[in-house]
C-alpha positions in Angstrom: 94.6 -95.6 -86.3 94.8 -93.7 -82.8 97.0 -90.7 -84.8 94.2 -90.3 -87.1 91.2 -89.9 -84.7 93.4 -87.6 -82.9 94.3 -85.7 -86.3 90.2 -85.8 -86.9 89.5 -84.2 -83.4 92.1 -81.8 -83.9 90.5 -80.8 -87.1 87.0 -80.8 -86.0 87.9 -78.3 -83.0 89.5 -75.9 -85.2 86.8 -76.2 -87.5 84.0 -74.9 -84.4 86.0 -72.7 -83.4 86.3 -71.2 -86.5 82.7 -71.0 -86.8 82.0 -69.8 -83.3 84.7 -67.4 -83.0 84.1 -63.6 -84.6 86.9 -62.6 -87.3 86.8 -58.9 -87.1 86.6 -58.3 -91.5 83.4 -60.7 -91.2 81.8 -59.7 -87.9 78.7 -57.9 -88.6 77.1 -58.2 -85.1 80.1 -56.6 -83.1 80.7 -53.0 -82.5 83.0 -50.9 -80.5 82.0 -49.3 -77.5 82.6 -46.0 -75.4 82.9 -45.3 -71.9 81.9 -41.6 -71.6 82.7 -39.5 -68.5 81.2 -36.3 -68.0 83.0 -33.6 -65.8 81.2 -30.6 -64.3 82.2 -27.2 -63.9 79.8 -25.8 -61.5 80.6 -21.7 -62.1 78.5 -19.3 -61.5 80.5 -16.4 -62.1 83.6 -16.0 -64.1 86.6 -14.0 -62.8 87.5 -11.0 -65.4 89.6 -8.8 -62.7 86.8 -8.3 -59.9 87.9 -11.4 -57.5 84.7 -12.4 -55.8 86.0 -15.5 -54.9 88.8 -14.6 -52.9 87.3 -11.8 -51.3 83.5 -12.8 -50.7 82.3 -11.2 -47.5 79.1 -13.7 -46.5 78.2 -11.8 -44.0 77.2 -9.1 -46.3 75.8 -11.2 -48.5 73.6 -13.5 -46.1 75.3 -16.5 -48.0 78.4 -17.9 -49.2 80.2 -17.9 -52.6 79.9 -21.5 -53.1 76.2 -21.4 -52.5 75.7 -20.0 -55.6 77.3 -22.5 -58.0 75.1 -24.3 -60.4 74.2 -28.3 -59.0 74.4 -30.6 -61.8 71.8 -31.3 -64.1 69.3 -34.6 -64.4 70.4 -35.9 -68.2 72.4 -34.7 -70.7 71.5 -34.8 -75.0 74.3 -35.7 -77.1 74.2 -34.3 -81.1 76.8 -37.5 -83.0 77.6 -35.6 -86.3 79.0 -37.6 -88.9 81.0 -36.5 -91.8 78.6 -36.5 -93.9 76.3 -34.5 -92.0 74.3 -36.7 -90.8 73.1 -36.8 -87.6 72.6 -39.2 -84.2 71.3 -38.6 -80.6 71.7 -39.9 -77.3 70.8 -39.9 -74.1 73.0 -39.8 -71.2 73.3 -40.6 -67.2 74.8 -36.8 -65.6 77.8 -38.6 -64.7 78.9 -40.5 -68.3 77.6 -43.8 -69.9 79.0 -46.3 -71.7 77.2 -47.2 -75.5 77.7 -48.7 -78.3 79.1 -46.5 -81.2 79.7 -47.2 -85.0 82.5 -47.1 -86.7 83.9 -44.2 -88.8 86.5 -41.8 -89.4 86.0 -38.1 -88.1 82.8 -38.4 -85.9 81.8 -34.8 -83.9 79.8 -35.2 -80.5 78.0 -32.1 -78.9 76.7 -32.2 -75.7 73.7 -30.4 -73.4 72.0 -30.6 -70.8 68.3 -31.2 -71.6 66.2 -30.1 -68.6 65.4 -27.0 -69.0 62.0 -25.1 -69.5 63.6 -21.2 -69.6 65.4 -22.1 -72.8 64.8 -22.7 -76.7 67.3 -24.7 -78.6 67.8 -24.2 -81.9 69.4 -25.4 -85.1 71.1 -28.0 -83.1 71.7 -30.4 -86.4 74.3 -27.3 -87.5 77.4 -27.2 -85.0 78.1 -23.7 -86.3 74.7 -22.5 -85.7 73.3 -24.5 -82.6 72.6 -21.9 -80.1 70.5 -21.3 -76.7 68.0 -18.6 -76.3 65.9 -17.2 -73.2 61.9 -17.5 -73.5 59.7 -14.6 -73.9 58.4 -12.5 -71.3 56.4 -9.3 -71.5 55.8 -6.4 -69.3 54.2 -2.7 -69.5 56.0 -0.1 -69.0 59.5 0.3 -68.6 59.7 3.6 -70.6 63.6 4.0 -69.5 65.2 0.6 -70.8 62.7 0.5 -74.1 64.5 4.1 -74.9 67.9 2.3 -74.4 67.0 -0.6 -75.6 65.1 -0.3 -78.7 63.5 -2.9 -80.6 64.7 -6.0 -78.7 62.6 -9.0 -76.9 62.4 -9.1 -73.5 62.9 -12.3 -71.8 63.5 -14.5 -68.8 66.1 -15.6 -67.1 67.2 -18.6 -69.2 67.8 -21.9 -67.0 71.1 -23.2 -66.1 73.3 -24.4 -69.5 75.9 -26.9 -69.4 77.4 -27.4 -72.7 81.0 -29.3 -74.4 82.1 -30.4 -77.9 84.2 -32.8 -79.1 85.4 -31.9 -82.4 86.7 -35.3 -83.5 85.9 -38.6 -81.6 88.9 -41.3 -81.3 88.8 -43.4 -84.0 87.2 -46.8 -83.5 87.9 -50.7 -84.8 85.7 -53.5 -84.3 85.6 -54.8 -80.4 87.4 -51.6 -79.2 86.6 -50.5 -75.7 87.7 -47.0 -75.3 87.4 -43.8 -72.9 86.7 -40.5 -73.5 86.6 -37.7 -70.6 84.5 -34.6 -71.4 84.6 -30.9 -69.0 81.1 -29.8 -69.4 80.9 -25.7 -68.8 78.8 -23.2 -68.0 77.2 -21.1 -70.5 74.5 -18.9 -68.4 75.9 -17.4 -65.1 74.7 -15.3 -62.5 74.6 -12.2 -61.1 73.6 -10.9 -57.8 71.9 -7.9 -58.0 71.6 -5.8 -54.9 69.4 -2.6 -54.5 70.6 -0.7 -51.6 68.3 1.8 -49.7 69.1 4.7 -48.0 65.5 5.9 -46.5 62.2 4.6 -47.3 62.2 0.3 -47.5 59.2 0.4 -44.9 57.1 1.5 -47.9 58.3 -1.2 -50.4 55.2 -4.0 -50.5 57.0 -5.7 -54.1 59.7 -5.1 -55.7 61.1 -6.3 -60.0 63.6 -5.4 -62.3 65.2 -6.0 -65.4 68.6 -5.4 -66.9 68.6 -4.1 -70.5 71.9 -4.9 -73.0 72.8 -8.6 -72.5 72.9 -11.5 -74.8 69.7 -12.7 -76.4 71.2 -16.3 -76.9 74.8 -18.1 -76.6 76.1 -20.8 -79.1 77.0 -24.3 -77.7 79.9 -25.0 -79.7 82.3 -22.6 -78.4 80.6 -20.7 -75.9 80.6 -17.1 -77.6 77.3 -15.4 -77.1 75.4 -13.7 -80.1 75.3 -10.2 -81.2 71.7 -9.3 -80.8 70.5 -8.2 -77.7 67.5 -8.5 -74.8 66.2 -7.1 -71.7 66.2 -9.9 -68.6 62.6 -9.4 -66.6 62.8 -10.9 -62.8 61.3 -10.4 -59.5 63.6 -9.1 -56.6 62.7 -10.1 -52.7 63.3 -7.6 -50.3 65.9 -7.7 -47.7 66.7 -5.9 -44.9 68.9 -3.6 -46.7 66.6 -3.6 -49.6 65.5 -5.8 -53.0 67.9 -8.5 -54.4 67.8 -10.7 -57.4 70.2 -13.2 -58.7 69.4 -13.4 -62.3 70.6 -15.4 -64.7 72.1 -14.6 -68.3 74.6 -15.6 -71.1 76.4 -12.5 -70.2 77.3 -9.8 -72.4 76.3 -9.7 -76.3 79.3 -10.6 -78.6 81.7 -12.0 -76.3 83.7 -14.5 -76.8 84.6 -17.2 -74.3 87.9 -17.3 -73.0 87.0 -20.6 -71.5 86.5 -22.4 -74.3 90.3 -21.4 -76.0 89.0 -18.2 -77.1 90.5 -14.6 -75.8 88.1 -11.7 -75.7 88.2 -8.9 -78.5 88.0 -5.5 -78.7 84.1 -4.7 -78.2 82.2 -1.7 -79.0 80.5 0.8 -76.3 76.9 -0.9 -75.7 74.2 0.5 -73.3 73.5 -1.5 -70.3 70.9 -0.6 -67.9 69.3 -1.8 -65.0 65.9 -0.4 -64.0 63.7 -1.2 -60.2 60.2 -1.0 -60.3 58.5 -0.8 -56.7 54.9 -1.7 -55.8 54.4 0.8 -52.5 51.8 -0.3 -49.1 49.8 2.5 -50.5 49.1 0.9 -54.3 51.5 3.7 -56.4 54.2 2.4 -58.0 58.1 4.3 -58.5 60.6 3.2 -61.2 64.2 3.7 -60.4 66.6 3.7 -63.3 70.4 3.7 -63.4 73.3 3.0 -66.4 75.1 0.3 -65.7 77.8 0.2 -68.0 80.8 0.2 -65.9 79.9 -2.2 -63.8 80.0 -4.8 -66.4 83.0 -4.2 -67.7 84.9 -6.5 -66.0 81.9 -8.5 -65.1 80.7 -9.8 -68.5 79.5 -13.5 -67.2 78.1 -13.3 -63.8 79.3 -10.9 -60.4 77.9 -9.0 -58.6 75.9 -5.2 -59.6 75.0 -3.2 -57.1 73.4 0.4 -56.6 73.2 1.9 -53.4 71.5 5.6 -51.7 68.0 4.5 -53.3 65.5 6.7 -51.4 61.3 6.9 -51.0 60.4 9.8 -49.8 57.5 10.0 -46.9 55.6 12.3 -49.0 55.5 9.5 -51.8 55.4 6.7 -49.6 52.5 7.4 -47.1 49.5 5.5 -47.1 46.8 6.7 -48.9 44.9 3.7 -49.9 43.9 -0.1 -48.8 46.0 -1.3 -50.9 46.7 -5.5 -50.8 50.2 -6.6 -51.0 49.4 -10.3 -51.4 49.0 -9.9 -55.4 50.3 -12.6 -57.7 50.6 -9.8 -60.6 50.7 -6.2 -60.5 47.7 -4.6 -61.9 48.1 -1.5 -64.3 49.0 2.0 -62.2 50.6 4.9 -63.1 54.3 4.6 -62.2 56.1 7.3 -60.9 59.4 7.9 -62.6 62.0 8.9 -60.3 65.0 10.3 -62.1 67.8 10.2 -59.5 71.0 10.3 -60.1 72.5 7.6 -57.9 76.1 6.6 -57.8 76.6 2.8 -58.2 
């Protein structure tokens, strides 16, 4: 009599806990999940033979190197692909999360930053296609870089980019906990942009630029930026030596990113240019213009551009009018064009 009731316990427990245990070909309320960590590489310039690291003189500068690298972003989007082309987002924390994910073979995962305002995202739902572009921005004149830079949109600087893909996801079975590390990089850079003048910064009241020939967009898959290309519009502050900028870009049109496992290719001859246009104390404006080709040859995401023995001339420069510097937009004036040929 005591063997039985111990053989009926015995057979009730296993009984419960076959019920209230989860057998992974019948659990339907059980999924794997994914601990997601998220790696930033705050660059702001990429090396290409020009060293600015290792050679950065601050005092020149008024700041140093590592004051210029990106900080990290407040969220970050993440595009699940499926094989079947279907498509899943998330949301993230900037330094990983952990989720829930479901199962299935061959799962792609593309990941952004999402607070930006300077940026337009589109066809984000094709990996081949998803790419980052610059808002528009318009300005008058600019005679100079339209005649270099025919029929392309003028923009602004586009915001910082962060960007990483994950071609195929680690497979998953049912209570898996896994770990996945992901390097998010750069994809817009920086470039200081230094106007150096020779005679005549006491008649500078404002000072803007733009820089004609460089990417209209990048793609987030791989890095490369696209073919087509724009003119950057920004405002420069003036310095003791004369008008900076640090402008932000995707770099040079049809590059490919060595970063991301790619090596550059051979590139054909494109016009770059880099024009100043300068509101004098007296209300005229003067437009500088120069090529700036060379300098971005080894500089084609981020550095530094410079152009020095900038002059305005007394005669040009002497007050003739009661002209108020404290403008929030430059009204319409005829702008001087001074065609000097200045050595970069």
């Amino acid at each position: 009599m005591k063997l039985s009731r111990i053989l009926f316990i015995a057979v009730i427990m296993a009984v419960m806990s076959e019920l209230t245990s989860c057998r992974d070909e019948l659990c339907y309320d059980h999924y794997p999940s994914l601990s997601l960590g998220l790696a930033w590489e705050h660059e702001w310039e990429r090396d290409y033979g020009m060293n600015h690291a290792a050679n950065w003189d601050a005092a020149k500068h008024g700041f140093e190197y590592d004051d210029m690298r990106p900080e990290r972003p407040e969220w970050v989007n993440m595009v699940i692909t499926k094989p079947d082309g279907t498509t899943g987002e998330k949301y993230l924390k900037p330094e990983g999360d952990e989720f829930m994910v479901d199962l299935g073979e061959g799962q792609s995962y593309l990941l952004y930053n999402g607070d930006t305002e300077y940026i337009m995202l589109s066809d984000v739902a094709s990996l081949n296609d998803a790419r980052a572009s610059a808002t528009s921005r318009s300005r008058s004149g600019l005679s100079y870089i339209n005649e270099h830079h025919p029929d392309v949109r003028s923009t602004n600087p586009p915001d910082v980019l962060y960007a990483a893909y994950v071609e195929k996801a680690p497979s998953f079975n049912i209570h898996d906990h896994l770990s996945l590390d992901v390097k998010m990089q750069p994809l817009v850079y920086t470039y200081v942009i230094r106007y150096e003048f020779e005679y005549g910064l006491e008649h500078v009241a404002l000072a803007r630029g733009a820089i004609g020939g460089m990417a209209e967009s990048v793609y987030l898959r791989d890095g490369r930026t696209s073919e087509n290309a724009s003119v950057i519009l920004y405002d420069c502050d003036i310095k003791p030596y004369g008008c900076e900028a640090h402008v932000r870009s995707f770099g040079t049109p049809g590059f490919p990113d060595e970063y991301y496992g790619r090596t550059e290719s051979e590139t054909t001859e494109r016009p770059y240019s880099l024009n100043l246009e300068i509101m004098l104390t007296n209300g005229k404006s003067v437009e500088f213009n120069y090529d700036i080709a060379d300098q971005l040859k080894n500089q084609p995401r981020g550095g530094v551009i410079t152009i020095s023995g900038i002059r305005i001339e007394d005669q040009i420069g002497a007050s003739d009018s009661g002209f108020n510097v404290d403008v929030t937009d430059w009204p319409e004036h005829d702008i001087i064009d001074l065609p000097i040929e200045v050595e970069p």
